[in-house]
Rosetta silent file (secondary structure, phi, psi, omega in degrees, C-alpha in Angstrom):
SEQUENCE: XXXXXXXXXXXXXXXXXXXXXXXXXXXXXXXXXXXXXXXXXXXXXXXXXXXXXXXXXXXXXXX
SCORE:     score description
SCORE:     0.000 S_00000001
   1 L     0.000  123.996  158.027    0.000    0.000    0.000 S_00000001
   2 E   -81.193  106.769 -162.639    1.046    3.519   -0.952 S_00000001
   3 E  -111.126  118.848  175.280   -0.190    6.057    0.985 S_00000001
   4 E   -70.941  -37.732  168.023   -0.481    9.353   -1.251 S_00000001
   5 E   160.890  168.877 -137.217   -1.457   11.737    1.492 S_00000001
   6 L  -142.445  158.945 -156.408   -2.883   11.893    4.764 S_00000001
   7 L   176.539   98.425  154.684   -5.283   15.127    6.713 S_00000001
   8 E  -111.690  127.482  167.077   -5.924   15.400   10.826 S_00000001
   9 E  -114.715   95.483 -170.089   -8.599   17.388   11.956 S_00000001
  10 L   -96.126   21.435  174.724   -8.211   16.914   15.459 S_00000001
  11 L   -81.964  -48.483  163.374  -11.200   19.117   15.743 S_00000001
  12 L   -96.903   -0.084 -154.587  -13.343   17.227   14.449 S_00000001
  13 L    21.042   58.165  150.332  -11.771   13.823   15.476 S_00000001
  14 E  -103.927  148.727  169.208  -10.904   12.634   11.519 S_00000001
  15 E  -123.437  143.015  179.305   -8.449   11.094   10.120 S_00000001
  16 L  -136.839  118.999  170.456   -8.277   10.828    6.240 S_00000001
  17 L  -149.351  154.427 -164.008   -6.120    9.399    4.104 S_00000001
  18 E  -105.569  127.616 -171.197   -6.047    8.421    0.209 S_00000001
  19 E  -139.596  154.726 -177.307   -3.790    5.296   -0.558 S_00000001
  20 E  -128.319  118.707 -166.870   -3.123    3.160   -3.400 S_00000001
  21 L   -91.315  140.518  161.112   -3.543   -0.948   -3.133 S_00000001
  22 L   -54.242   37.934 -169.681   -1.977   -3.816   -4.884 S_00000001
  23 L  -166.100  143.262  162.456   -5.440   -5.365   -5.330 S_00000001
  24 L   -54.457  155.137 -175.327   -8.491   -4.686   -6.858 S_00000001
  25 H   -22.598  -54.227 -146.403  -11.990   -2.558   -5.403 S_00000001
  26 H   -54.103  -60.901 -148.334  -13.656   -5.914   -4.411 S_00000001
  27 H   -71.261  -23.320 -164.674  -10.943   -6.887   -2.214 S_00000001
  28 H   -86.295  -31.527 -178.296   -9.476   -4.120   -0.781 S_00000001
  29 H   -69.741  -74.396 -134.763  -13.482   -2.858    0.241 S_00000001
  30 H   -62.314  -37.358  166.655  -13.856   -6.552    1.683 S_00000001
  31 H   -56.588  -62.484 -174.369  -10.857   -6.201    3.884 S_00000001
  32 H   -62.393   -3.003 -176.387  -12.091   -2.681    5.059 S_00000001
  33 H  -115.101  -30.801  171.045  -15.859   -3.859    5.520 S_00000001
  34 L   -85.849   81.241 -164.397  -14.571   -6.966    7.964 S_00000001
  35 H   -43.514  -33.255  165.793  -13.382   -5.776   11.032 S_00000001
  36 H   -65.526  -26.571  175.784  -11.499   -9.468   11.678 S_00000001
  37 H   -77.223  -46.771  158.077   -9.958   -8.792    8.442 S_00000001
  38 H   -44.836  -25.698  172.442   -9.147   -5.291    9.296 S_00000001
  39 H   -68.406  -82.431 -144.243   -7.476   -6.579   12.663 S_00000001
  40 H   -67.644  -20.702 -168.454   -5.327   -8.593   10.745 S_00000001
  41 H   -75.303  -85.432 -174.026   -4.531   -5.745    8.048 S_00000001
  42 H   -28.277  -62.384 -169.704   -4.431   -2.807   10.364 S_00000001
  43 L  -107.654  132.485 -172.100   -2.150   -4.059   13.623 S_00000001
  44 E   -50.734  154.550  174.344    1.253   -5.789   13.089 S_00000001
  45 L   -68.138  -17.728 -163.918    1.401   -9.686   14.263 S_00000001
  46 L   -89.645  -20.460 -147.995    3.618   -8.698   17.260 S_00000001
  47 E   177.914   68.129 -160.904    0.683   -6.008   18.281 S_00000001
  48 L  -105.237  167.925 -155.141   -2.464   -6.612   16.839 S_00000001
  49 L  -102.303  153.648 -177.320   -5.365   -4.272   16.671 S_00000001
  50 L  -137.211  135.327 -147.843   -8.589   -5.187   17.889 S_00000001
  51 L  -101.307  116.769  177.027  -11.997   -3.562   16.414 S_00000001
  52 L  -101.740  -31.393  176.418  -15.152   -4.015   19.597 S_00000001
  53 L  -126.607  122.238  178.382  -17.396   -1.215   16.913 S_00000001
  54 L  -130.625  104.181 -174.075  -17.022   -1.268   13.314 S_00000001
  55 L  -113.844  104.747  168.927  -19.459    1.105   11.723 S_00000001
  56 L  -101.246  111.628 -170.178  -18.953    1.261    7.947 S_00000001
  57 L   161.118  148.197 -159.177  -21.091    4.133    6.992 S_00000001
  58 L   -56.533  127.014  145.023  -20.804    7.720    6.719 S_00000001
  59 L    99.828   18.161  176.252  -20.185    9.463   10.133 S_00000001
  60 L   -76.057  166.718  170.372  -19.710    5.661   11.632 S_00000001
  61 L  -154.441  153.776 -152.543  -16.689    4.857   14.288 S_00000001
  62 L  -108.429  142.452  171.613  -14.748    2.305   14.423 S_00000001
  63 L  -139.789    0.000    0.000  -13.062    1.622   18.198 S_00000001
């Protein structure tokens, strides 16, 4: 993944950033819609991240 640029608004508490994947739309939205997939994506094996709310939808939050 290539991350093209990145925008905190700590104001608003967003984070935004535009990236480019080695995989097509399906897959990369399937990872990003499955928070166990996102765990594994997201957090390192040594430190892995763990999702308890995964809202995908506008003005959703993810903890």
């Amino acid at each position: 993944m290539s991350v093209i640029r990145t925008h905190k608004d700590t104001e608003n508490l967003t984070l935004t950033f535009v990236a480019e994947f080695p995989a097509d739309i399906d897959r990369v939205w399937q990872i990003w819609a499955d928070p166990r997939q996102l765990e594994r994506w997201w957090g390192p094996p040594t430190w892995p991240a763990t999702f308890v709310r995964h809202e995908m939808v506008a003005g959703g939050e993810s903890r």
